[in-house]
N, C-alpha and C positions, 0 to 999 in steps of 0.2 A: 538648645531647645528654647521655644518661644513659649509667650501665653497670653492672653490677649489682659487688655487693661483700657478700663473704660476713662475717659478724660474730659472733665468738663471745662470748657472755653467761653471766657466772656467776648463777644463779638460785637463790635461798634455795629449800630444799625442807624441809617435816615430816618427809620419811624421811630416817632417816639413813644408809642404803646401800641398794642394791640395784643394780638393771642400769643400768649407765650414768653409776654416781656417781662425781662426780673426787677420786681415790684422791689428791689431793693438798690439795683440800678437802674432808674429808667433811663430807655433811651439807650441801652444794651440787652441782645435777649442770650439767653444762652444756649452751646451748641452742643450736643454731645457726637464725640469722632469716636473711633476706634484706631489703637494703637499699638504696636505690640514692644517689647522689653524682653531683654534679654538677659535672664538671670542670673545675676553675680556669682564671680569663680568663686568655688570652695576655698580656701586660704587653707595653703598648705602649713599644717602645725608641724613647727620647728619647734626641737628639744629643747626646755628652758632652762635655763642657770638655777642651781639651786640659789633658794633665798642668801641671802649674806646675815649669817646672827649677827643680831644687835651685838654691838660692841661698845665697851662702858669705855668712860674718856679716859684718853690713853694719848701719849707723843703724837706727833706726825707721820713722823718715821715708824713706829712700830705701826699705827693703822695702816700705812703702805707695807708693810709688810705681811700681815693677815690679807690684804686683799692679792698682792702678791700671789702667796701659796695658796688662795681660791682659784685665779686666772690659772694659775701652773694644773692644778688639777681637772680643771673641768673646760680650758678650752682645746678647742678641734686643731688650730692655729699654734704653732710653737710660740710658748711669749717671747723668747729671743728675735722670732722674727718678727714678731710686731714691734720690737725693741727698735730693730735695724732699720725697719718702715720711718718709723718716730724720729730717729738721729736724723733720718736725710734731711727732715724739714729747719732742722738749724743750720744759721746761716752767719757765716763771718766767724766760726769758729776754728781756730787752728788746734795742730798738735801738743804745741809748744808756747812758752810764753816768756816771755824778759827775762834774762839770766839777771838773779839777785848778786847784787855785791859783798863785802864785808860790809858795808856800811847802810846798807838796806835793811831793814826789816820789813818782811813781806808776809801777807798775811796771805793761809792758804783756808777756800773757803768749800765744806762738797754741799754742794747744792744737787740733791736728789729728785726736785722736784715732785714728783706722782707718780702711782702704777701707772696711771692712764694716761701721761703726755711724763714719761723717765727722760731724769736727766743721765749725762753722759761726762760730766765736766765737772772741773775743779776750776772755783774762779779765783783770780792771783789780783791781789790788790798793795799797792804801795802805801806801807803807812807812814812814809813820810811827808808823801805828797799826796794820800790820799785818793791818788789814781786808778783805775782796776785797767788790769794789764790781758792780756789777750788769755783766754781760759785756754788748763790742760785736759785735750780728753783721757779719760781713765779709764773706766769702764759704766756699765750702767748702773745707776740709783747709787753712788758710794754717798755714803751714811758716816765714815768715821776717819779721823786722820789723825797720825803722829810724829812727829819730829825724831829724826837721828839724834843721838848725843852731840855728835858734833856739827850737828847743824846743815847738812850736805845733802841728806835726803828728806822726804816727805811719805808717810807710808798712806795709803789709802784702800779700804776695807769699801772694795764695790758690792755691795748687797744681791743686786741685778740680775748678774753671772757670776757670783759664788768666787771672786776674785778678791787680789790682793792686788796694788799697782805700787811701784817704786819711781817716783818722784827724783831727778837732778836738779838739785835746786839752782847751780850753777848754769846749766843750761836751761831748764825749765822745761824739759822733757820727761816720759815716761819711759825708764829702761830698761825694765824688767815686771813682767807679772805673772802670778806664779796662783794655784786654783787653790783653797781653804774649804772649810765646811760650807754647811746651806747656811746662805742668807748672814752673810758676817755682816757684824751691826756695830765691833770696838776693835780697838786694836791696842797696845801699847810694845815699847821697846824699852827694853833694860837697860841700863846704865852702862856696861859697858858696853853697849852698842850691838852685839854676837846673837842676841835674840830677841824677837819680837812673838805676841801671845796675840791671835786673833780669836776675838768670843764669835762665836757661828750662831745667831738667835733661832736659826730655823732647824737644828740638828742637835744642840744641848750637847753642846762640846767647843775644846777651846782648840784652837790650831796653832801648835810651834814651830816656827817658821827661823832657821839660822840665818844670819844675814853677815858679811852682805850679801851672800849667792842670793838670798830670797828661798831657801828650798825648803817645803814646808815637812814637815815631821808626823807621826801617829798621832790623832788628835782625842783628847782628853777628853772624859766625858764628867761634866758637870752638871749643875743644877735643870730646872729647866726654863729654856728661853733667856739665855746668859745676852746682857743689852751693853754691860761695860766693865773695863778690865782696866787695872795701874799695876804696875810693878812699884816697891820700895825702892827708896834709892840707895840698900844698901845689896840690893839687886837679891836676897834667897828670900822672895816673900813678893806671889802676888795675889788680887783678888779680884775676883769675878760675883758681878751682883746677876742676880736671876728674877726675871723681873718676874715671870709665872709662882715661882715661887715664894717669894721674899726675903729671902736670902744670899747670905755671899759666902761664895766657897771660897777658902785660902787654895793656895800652890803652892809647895813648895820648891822651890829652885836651889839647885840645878837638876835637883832628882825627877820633876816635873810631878810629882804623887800629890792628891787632890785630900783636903782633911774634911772633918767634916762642916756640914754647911751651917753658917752661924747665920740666928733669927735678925731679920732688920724690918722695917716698913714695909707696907705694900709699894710693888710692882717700883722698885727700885729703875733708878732708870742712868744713873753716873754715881762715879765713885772718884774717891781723890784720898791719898795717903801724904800725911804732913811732912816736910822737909825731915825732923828726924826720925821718920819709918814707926814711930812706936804708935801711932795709932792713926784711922781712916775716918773721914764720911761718908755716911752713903747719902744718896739724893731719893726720898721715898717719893714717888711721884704722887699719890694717893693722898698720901695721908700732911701734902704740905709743911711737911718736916724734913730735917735732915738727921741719920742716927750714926753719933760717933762709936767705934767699934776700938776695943782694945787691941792693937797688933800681938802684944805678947801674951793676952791671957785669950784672946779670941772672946772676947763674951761685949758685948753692946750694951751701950750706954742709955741715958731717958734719951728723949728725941730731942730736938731744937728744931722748933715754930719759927719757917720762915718767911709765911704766907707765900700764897700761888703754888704751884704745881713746880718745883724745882727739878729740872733739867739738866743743869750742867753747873760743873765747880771746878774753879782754877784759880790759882794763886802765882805771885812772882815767884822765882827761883830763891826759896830759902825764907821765904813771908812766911809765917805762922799765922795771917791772914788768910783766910780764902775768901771769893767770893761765887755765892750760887746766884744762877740765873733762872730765873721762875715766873710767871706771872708777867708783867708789865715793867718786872724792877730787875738790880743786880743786888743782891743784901750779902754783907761783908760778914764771918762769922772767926772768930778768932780758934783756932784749931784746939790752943792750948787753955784754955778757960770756957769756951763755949760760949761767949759773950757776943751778941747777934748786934749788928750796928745798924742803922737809919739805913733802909733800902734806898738805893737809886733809881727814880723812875727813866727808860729809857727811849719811852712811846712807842713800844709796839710788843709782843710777845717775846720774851727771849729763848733762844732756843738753847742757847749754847753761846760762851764765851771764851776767852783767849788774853792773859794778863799780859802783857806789854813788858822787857827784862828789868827797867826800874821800880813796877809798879804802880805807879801815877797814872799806869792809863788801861783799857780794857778795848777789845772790842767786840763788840755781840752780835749774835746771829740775828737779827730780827725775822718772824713770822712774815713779816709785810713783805720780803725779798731782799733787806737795806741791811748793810752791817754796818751797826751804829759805834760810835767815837766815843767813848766815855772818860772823862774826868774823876778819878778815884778819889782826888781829893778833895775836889769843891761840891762831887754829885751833881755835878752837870753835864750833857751831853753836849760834846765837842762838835760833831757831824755826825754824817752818813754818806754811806756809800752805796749805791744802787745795782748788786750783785745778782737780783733776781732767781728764781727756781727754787725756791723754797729752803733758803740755807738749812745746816741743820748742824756742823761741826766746824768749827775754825781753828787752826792754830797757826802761830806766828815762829819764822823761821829765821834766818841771818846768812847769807850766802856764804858761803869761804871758799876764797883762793885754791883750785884744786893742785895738787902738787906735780911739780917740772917734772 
């Protein structure tokens, strides 16, 4: 349907005045035409997205995951296949990557990237050379990683698709993956190697997984929004922090029966248990402290003031040192006196760290997409390595000879 619409035109004219001429342009008069328009389509309203609640500062990882289970609910489109969309556009990526040696230590790094552009990969970087080696794919958005006892596999906790992936570190292949709760967000492996505990952030339960088959078990219901799990290394004692609630629930092992939840910091976000198993930190994300926790009496200690938003805590094999990454630093905290040393700045956010088997070195996940080189004992950064996708867990492995 038309309608008519009147249009005035200014018109060069030879005269320079007379009847009609616009006393504001001389020497132009004006014309009035008739024209008609054609009136704009109605714009068909499409259903809108519910708003996204504000959400108070919190990991990376975990805001990808709240927006996660937004898209999983309310889009039309399966997110897996916007997942498979997303992968096709990376480019130069293989399955596989450098088979580590004995004499390698390699660093494995999951770079989750974003809901809106998920990674797919684990990127593999030499830390002797400092190299970054061809990325493993795993699965989509993996969030968490942990090492075999003996140093052979890689476990990785894909957030994504609700997966677990098994890492050769000898090959540098993925071969075996096996499905866990919603949304697993840690993982850890026992001491003697036979079992690995994955925390599900999106279902508030942990998943036992026997290994090496990979086959996962009835999964345990804990706190709610469980973010990270360690076992003791005297393997009957592990513990899952609940970042919703702020709490950490014990496990006891072998019986897998869950005790009750012991009080720690807000929205706890990693956990770490001392070389001799008698007590833990938690990493309170909230509240910029870390809260040591008794293993034998379960009851938590005052907090320890680390500044920044502390993320992740890792120590050498047998250090009573730890140290958390948080903020812009790494800050050293002695397990067994709670004595907090001069922070390491390391230039960029840390997200997460990985202590080197001497000790003398770290390396961190930076925010920026760089895993940085750190000097534990001068507090200086050595390098970086430009691993991109938003690191978010690293840990350091050592290949071994697989047997004749």
């Amino acid at each position: 349907m038309t309608a008519p619409m009147m249009v005035t035109l200014l018109q060069s004219a030879d005269v320079l005045s007379g009847p009609g001429a616009d006393a504001r342009h001389p020497g132009r008069r004006p014309v009035t035409v008739s024209a008609s328009y054609r009136a704009a389509p109605v714009r068909r309203q499409w259903p809108r997205m519910p708003r996204m609640p504000r959400m108070p500062r919190m990991p990376r990882m975990l805001r990808m995951l709240r927006m996660l289970r937004m898209l999983r609910r309310h889009a039309t489109v399966p997110v897996a296949g916007l997942v498979v969309l997303t992968a096709g556009l990376f480019s130069g990526c293989t399955s596989g990557s450098a088979a580590a040696t004995p004499s390698t230590p390699t660093a494995y790094v999951a770079t989750g990237a974003s809901v809106a552009n998920p990674g797919d990969s684990v990127a593999v970087v030499d830390t002797v050379t400092s190299r970054v080696q061809p990325p493993i794919i795993t699965g989509t958005l993996p969030a968490a990683l942990a090492v075999t006892p003996d140093g052979r596999d890689v476990l990785v906790a894909n957030k994504g698709d609700d997966t677990v992936s098994e890492i050769d570190v000898a090959t540098g292949k993925v071969v075996r993956t096996a499905p866990v709760g919603l949304e697993p967000d840690a993982v850890a492996v026992a001491p003697d190697g036979a079992l690995a505990l994955v925390a599900n952030f999106g279902d508030d339960t942990v998943t036992p997984v026997s290994l090496p088959s990979l086959t996962p078990g009835r999964p345990i219901a804990v706190g709610r929004q469980p973010a990270a799990v360690a076992i003791s290394p005297k393997g009957n004692l592990a513990v899952v922090t609940n970042y919703q609630d702020g709490t950490m629930s014990p496990i006891h092992l072998p019986a897998l029966t869950v005790g009750a939840p012991v009080p720690v910091g807000a929205e706890p976000t990693a956990v770490f248990i001392a070389p001799d198993g008698m007590s833990a930190l938690v990493a309170d994300f909230q509240t910029t402290a870390v809260t040591p926790v008794s293993l034998v009496s379960l009851v938590p200690g005052a907090p320890i003031g680390v500044g920044g938003n502390p993320t992740g805590i890792a120590a050498a094999p047998g250090s009573d040192v730890a140290y958390v990454s948080g903020g812009d630093n790494v800050t050293p905290v002695n397990t067994t006196t709670g004595t907090v040393g001069t922070p390491i700045p390391v230039g960029t956010t840390a997200e997460a760290l990985a202590v080197a088997s001497g000790g003398g070195t770290a390396w961190v996940a930076g925010a920026n997409g760089a895993l940085v080189h750190v000097n534990l004992v001068t507090g200086k950064v050595i390098g970086q390595v430009n691993v991109g996708n938003q690191p978010s867990a690293v840990v350091i492995a050592t290949g071994r000879a697989q047997p004749a």
